[in-house]
N, C-alpha and C positions, 0 to 999 in steps of 0.2 A: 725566392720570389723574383729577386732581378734575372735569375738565369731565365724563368719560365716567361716573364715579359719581353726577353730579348728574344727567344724562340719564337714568341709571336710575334714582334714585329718581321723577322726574318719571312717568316709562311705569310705574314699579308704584304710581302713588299712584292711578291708578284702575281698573287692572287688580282661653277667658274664663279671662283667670288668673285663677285660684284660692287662696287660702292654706288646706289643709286643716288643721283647728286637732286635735289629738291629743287625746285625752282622758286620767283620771289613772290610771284602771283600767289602761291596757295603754301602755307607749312603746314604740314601738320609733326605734331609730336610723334604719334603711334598710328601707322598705318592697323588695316584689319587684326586684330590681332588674336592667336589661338591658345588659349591657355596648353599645355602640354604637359599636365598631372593626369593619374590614371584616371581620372571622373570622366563626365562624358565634356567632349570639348565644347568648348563655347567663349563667342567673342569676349572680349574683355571688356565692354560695357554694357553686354549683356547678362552676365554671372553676376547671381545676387549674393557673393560674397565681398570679401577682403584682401583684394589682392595689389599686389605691387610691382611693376617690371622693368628691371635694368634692362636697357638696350647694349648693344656691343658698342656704336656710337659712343654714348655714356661711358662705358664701361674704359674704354680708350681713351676720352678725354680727361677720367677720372684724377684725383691727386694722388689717389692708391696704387699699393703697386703687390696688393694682395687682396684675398675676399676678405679678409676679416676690417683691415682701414676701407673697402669699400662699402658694408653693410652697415657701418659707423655712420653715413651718410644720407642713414633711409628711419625717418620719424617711427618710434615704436620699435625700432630694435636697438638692443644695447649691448654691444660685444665690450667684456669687461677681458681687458689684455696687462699680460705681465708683460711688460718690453716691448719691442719694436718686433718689426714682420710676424706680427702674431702667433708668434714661437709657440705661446700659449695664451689660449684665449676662449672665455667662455663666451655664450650664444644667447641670448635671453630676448624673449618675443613678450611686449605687452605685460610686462612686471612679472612674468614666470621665471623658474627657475631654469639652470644650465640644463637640467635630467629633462626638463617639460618640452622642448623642441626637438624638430625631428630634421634631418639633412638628407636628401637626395641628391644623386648624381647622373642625371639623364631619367630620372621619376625611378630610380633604385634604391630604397632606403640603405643607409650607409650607418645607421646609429650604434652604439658599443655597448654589448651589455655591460662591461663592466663598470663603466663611469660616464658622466654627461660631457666631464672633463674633455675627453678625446675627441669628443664630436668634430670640432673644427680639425681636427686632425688631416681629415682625406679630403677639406679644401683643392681645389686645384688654382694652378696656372695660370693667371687672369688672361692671357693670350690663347689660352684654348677655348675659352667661355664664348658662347655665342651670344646668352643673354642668364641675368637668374628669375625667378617666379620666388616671390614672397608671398605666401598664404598666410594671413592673421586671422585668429580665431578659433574655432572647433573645428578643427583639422582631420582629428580621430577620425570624424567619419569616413573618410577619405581616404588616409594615409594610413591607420592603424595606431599602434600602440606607439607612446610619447609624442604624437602631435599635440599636445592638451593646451599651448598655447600659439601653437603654428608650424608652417613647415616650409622648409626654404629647398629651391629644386634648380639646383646647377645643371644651366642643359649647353652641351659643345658644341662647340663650331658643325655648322650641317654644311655648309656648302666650302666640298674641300676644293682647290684650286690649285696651281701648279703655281708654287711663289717657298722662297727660303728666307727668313730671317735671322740676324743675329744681333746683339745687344750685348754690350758693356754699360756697368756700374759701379760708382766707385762715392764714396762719401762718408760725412761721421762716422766715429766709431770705428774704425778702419773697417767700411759694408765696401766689398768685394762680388758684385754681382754678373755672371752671366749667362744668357738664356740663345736657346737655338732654336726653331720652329723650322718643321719643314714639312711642305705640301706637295703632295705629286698626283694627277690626276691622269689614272689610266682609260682603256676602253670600257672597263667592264668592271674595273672597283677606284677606288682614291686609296690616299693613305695620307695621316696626319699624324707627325713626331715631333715632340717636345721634351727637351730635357732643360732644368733650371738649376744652378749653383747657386748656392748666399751663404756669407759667413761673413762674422764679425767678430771683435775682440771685445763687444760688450760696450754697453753706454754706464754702466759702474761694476764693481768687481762680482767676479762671476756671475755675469749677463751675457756671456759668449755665444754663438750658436755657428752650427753646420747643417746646413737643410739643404736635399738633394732631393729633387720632382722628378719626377719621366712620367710623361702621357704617351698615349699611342691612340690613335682612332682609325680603324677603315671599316669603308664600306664597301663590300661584292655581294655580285649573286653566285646562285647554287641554283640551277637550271632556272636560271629569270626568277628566282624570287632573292629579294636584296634582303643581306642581312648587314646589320650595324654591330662594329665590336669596339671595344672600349679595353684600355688596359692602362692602370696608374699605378703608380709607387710614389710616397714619401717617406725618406728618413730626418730627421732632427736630431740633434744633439744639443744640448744646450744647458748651460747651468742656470741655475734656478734658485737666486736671492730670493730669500724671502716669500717664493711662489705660493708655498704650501700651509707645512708645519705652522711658524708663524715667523712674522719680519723678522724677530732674532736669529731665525735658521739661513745663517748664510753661503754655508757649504751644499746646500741640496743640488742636484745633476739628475738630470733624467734623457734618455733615448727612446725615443719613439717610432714607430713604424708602422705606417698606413697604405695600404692597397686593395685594387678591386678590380676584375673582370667579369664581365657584361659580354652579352648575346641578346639581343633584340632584334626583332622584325616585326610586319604589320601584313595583315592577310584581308583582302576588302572581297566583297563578295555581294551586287547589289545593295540592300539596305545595311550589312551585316560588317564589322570591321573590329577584327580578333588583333591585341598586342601581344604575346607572348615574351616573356624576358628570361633568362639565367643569368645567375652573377653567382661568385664567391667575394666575400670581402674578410680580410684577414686586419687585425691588432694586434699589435706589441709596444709592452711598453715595461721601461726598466726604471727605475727610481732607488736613487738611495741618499739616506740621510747625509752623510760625510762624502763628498765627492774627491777626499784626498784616502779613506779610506773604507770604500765598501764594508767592509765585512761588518761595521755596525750596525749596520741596517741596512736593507735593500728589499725591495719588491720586485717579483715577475710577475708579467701577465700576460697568457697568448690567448688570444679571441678567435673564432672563426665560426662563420656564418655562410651556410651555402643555401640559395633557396633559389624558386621557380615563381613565376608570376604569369597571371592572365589574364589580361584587360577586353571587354568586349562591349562594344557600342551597338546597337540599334533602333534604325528608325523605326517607329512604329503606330499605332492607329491615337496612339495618345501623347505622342513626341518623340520625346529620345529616352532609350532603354540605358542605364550604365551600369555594366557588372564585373569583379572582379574579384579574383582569389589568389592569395599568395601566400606560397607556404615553406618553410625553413626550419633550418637545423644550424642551434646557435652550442659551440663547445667555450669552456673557458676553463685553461691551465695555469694557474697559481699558485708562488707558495705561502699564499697568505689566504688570497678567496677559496683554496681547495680546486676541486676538480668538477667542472658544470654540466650539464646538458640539457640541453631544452628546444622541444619540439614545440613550434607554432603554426597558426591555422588563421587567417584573417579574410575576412567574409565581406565586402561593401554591395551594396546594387543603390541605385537612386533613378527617380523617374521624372524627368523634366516635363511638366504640361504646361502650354499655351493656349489663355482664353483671349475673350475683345480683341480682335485683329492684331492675336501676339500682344497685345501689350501687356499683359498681366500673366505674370510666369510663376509655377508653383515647382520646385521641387524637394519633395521628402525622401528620406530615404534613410538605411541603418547601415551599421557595422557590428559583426556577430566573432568575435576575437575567443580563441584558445589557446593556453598554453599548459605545458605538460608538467612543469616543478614549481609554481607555484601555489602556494597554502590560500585555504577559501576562506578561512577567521582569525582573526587576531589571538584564539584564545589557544595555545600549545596542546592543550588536553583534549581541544575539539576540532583542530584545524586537521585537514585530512590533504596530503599531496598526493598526485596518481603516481601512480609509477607507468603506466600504459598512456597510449596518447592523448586522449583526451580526459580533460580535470572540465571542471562546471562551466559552463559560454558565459559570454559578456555581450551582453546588447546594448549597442551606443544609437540610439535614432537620433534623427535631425531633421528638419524641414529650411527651404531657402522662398522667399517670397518679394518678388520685384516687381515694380509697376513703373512699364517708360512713358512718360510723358512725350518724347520725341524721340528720334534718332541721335541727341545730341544728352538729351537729361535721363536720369530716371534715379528712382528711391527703391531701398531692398532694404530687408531685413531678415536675419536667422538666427533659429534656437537650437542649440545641439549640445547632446551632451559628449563629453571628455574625457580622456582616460590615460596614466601611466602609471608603465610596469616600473616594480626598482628594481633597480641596478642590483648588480652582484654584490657591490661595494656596500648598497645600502644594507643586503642581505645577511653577509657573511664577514664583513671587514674585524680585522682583530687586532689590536695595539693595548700597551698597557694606557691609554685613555679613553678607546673609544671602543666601543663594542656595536655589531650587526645585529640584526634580528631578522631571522629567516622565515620569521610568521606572518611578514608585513604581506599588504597587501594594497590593490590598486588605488593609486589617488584618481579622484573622482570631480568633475565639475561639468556645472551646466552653464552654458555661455551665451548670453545673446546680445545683437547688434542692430542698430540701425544706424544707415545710411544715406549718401546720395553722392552720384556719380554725373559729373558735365564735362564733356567736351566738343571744341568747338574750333576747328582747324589747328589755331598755333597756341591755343590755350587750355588745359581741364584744371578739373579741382575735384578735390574727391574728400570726404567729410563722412567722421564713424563716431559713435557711441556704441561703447560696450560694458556689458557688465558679465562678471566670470565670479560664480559662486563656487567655491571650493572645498570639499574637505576629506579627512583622510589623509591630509595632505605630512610625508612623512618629515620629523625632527628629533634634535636628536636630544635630549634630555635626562634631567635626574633631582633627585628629591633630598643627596645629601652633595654636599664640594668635592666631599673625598671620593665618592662613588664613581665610578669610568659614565662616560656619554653616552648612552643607547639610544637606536633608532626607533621611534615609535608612529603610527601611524594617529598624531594626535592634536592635529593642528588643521581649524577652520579659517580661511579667507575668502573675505570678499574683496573682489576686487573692480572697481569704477574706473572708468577710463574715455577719451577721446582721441580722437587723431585727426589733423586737417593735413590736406597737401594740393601743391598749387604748381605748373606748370607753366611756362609762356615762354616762347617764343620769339624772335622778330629782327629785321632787318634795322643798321643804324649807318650810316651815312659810307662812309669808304668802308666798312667793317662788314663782313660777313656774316651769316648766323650768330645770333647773340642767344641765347638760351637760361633761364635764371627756372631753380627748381625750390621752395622753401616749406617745410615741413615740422610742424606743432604738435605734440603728444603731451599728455597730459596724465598722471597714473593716481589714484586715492586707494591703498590700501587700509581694510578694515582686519586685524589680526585678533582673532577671540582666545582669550587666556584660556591655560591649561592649569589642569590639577597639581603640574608638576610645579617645584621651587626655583628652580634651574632650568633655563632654555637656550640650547646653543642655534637658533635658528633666529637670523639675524635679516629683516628687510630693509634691502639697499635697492630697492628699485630707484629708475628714474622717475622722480615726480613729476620734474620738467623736463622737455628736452627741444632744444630748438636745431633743425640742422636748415644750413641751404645752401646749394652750389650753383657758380653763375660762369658760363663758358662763353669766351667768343672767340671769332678769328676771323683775321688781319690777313689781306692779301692771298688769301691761299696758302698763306705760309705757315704764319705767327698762329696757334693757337693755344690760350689761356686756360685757366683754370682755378677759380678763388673756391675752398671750402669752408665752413663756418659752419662750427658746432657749440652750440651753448647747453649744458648740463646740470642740473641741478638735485642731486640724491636726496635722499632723507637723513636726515638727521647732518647732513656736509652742507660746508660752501657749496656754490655753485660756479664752475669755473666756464671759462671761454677757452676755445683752440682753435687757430686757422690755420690753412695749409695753401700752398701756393705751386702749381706745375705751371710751366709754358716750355712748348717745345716749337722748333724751328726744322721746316725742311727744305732742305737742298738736294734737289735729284732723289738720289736711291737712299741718301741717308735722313737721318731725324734726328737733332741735336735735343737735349730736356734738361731741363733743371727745376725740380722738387724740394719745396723749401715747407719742412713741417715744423708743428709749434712756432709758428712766425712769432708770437707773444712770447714767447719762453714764462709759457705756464706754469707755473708748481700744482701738478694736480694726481692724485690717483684715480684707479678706475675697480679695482677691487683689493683686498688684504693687505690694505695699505702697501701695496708695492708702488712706490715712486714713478711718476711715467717723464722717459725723455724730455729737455727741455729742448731747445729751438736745434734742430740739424736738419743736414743739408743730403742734396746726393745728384750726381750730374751722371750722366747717360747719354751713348749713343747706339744710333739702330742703325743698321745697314739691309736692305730690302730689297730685292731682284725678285721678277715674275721670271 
């Protein structure tokens, strides 16, 4: 994979960013802004969904210095991390599970059949990110299989520009960090390379890691019409206290490996405006229980997924048309899941109408989902897999409905139903404790929200109630102690929930831009007993969770950064974390210093793995146009 990435950077190296500075008379937080998921586009306080958007702004003055401590940041998601630079780290939208979220990388799903585990995997580079798009809620409709509780859309730097940077970091733990960016803009294409180092010797015994990024982006045409290409790699290494098995497993080590390449373009035609995409995205991951000696146990897994996608918009006599189809070929080589293949088919269309002078927007719409090895009943005797491409459809509808009071207010609300495949893992996994069941079949849920959306120059607020009826939903159980854990499809939840979030703005005396963001979630699961004696499905959502970030800067120079996150699980304490960046610039350079767990918390975030207490880490950048 690194050889075929480095070929392509070589063929697009010969195949203006801008910072627009705001003036004091007017801020605003979010200029126009265009959602960029396959649906049909539409402003962002116009969309009568759930959605949420990091700016690059943000994103740069953030205390993170990855996606996973930047999504930690944003009410309603809860990335539960073993260790620092989220080595490893699950994904969780609105009390769902790791499996129930979906990850895009420029609106390409990126998800692994074989575990939810990986998903953060093919994270990128927070220096390549242009901004991210958080979708809460019934996603399915939209994105397909395992949005059930939302979907998160990493889209890259667009506007490449002729500028090089470089960064050194160095801090607790002996973190040894350094990154390289470089921009070149030609007549007739751009080109954008990133490669990133991190390693460390661990914040307690074997917590070590090696993690190596390389991105690639350019854009050229092919007789005037521009195509967009994309190419990433990450490797990890890293031992793994207590990650898994359980805390006593303190030998476990695992290597992982994440990549994807992408082909996009956009074809406009009158009313008519066709997205076309290809990717392949490849997994690997190695695991073994003794990391001084493999051969007791160890897992492979090689994933690969190669599909085609085709998004197409039109205006038409009743609004806006949105349709799309995307289709893939998912393999998985294991010597534990066996040997996979699976054909899928994913069908969306939805139709935006406008009554009352626009103000009252109606759109419904479905998603018609196949796939080719999955079982249609729980029951072994009567379940029937295709072996040919297509096995029984899935139809997921939905309907979005909003009414703006002004240019500045409006209330929506939507009902859609939800849906995830499992995993291989949940399928097929084999240990002398836990056993697969290959008969499972999809978890299911209907979801609805009401809301309200205000903004108003240098301030919004945005305000959701939802409730997510669940079931089907798979666990893994048993009836005697001694008996192994089997996955079954046999667990109903409800789940109640709210979210507020508040932005503002504003000028304070010699200080520049001051910016404060704070955000409230709230989660009530309702779990309905099973027939079974034994259940190993265990609810740790956040019940509470308080985040808020407040940025200013000094002179043109000095710019801050305070984050505050308060947490509170079920059935735990509830603990506090703040984190602290200010960087300073001189000329071409940026001096920073990142000071996290300021409190030197005692807290964990899943399987009781221990998280970092109070460390440091200072940095500098060096920057030429």
């Amino acid at each position: 994979m690194k050889k075929l990435l480095l070929s392509f950077l070589i063929f697009n190296t010969f195949v203006t960013h801008s910072n627009a500075q705001e003036s004091e008379d007017e801020i605003k937080l979010d200029e126009i802004e265009v959602l960029s998921s396959p649906r049909i586009e539409i402003e962002s306080l116009q969309n009568s969904i759930s959605v949420v958007s990091i700016s690059r702004e943000e994103i740069q003055n953030s205390t993170a210095t990855n996606v996973s401590e930047l999504l930690q940041q944003i009410a309603g998601i809860d990335i539960r991390r073993r260790g620092v630079e989220g080595m490893q780290a699950d994904l969780y939208i609105r009390g769902g599970s790791f499996d129930q979220t979906l990850l895009l990388i420029d609106g390409i799903k990126v998800e692994d059949p074989q575990t939810g585990h990986h998903t953060m995997n093919m994270t990128l580079p927070l220096e390549v990110i242009e901004k991210i798009e958080i979708t809460k809620g019934a996603a399915s409709r939209i994105y397909g299989q395992n949005a059930f509780t939302g979907a998160i859309n990493i889209i890259t730097i667009k506007d490449i520009d002729n500028n090089i940077s470089l960064s050194l970091s160095s801090g607790s733990f002996a973190q040894k960090r350094a990154a390289l960016t470089i921009q070149k803009k030609l007549e007739n294409s751009d080109l954008l390379v990133n490669y990133n180092r991190k390693e460390s010797e661990g914040y307690r015994y074997n917590t070590d890691f090696k993690n190596d990024e390389f991105f690639i982006k350019s854009n050229f045409k092919i007789k005037d019409q521009k195509i967009s290409a994309i190419g990433a790699f990450n490797e990890r290494k890293f031992g793994a206290n207590g990650f898994y098995a359980s805390p006593a497993a303190i030998d476990q080590y695992e290597e992982t490996q994440a990549s994807l390449i992408g082909l996009s373009t956009t074809f406009e035609k009158d009313d008519l405006i066709i997205k076309p995409k290809l990717y392949w995205k490849r997994n690997q991951d190695m695991y073994v229980y003794l990391r001084q000696d493999p051969s007791v146990y160890r897992n492979m897994h090689i994933s690969n997924k190669v599909g085609a996608e085709i998004n197409m918009v039109l205006n038409n006599a009743l609004g806006i048309l949105g349709v799309g189809i995307d289709i893939s070929n998912t393999t998985l080589s294991s010597n534990n899941l066996g040997q996979r293949d699976r054909k899928m088919l994913h069908i969306f269309a939805e139709q935006q109408m406008k009554f009352f002078d626009d103000k009252l927007d109606l759109t419904p719409g479905l998603t018609i989902t196949y796939f080719s090895d999955l079982a249609n009943s729980t029951d072994p005797d009567s379940a029937e897999i295709s072996d040919g491409w297509i096995n029984i459809p899935h139809i997921y509808p939905g309907i979005d409905l909003g009414y703006s009071f002004s240019e500045k207010f409006k209330l929506y609300s939507n009902l859609g139903y939800t849906f995830r495949i499992p995993t291989y893992t949940d399928q097929f996994y084999s240990s002398p404790t836990t056993e697969g069941n290959e008969f499972l079949v999809y978890e299911k849920a209907l979801t609805s929200e009401l809301g309200l959306k205000y903004t108003k120059e240098n301030f919004n607020l945005t305000f959701s109630a939802y409730n997510r009826a669940a079931s089907d939903v798979i666990d893994y159980v048993k009836n005697e102690e001694s008996e192994p854990w089997q996955a079954n499809n046999i667990r109903d939840i409800n789940t109640l929930g709210f979210e507020l979030n508040m932005g503002y703005k504003f000028y304070l005396g010699s200080f520049n831009a001051h910016q404060i963001n704070i955000g409230f979630s709230n989660i009530n699961d309702d779990l309905k007993e099973t027939e079974f004696n034994f259940s190993r499905y265990a609810l740790n959502s956040l019940k509470n969770q308080i985040t808020s970030t407040y940025s200013f800067e000094l002179f043109d120079k000095i710019s801050s950064t305070i984050a505050f996150k308060n947490a509170k699980r079920l059935n735990e304490d509830k603990y506090t974390v703040i984190d602290f960046k200010t960087s300073y610039k001189y000329k071409k350079f940026t001096l920073s210093i990142i000071l996290n767990n300021v409190l030197d918390t005692e807290y964990t975030e899943t399987n009781l793995v221990p998280m970092p207490g109070f460390n440091s880490l200072v940095g500098i950048k060096y920057s030429v146009n």
